[in-house]
C-alpha positions in Angstrom: 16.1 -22.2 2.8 17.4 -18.9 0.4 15.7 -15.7 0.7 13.8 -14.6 -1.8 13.2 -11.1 -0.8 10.6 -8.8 1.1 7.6 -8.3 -0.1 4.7 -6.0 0.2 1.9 -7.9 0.9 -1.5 -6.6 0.6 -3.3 -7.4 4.1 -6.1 -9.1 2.5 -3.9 -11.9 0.6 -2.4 -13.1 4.6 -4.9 -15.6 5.1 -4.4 -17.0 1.8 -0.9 -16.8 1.8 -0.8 -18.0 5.4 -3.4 -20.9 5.3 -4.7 -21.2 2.6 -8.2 -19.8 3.0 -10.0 -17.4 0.3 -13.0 -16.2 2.3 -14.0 -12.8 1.6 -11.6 -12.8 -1.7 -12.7 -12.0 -5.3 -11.8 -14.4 -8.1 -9.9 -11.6 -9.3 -7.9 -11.5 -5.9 -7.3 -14.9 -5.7 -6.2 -14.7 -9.1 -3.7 -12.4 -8.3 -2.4 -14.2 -5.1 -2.1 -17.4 -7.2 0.1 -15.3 -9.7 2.0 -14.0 -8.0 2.8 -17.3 -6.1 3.4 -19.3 -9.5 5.6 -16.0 -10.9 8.0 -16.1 -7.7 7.4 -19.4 -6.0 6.7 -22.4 -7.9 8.3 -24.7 -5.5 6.6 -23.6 -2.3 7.5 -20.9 0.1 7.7 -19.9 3.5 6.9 -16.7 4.8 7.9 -14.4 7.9 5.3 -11.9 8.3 8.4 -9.1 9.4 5.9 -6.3 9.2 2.5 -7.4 10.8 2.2 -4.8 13.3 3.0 -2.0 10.9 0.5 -2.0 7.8 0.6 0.9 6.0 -0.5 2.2 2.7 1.0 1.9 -0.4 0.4 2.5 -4.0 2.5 -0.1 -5.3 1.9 -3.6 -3.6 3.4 -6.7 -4.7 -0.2 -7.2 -6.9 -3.4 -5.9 -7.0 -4.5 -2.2 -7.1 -2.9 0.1 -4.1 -4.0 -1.1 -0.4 -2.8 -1.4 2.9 0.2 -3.7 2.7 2.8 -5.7 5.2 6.3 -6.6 4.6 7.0 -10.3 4.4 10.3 -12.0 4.1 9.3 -14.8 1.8 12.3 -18.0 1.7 12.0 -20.9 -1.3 11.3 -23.8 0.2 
């Protein structure tokens, strides 16, 4: 696998990103998730959550308006 890069991840897109599941997101979030996903990843990805224990606040996340974000190594599968 190559890297891709690291990523700040807004903590409400992990279990999307992780499994799959949009509970609790807006179409509008899911939107977003799915876009960024298709922008950087078309082929699949894998992701190591590197920064899980340290969210923190941001203005600038990978998508959506500023939130509380983790750092993710994502890989091309």
């Amino acid at each position: 696998m190559r890297h891709a890069g690291t990523f700040q991840i807004p903590t409400y897109a992990i279990p999307m990103l992780e499994y799959g599941d949009t509970t609790g997101l807006t179409d509008l979030d899911i939107e977003l998730v799915n876009g960024f996903i298709e922008a950087n990843f078309p082929h699949g990805y894998v992701v190591d959550w590197t920064g899980i224990e340290q969210p923190y606040f941001t203005s600038h996340p990978e998508f959506g308006i500023a939130a509380e974000v983790v750092e993710a190594d994502f890989y091309h599968a």
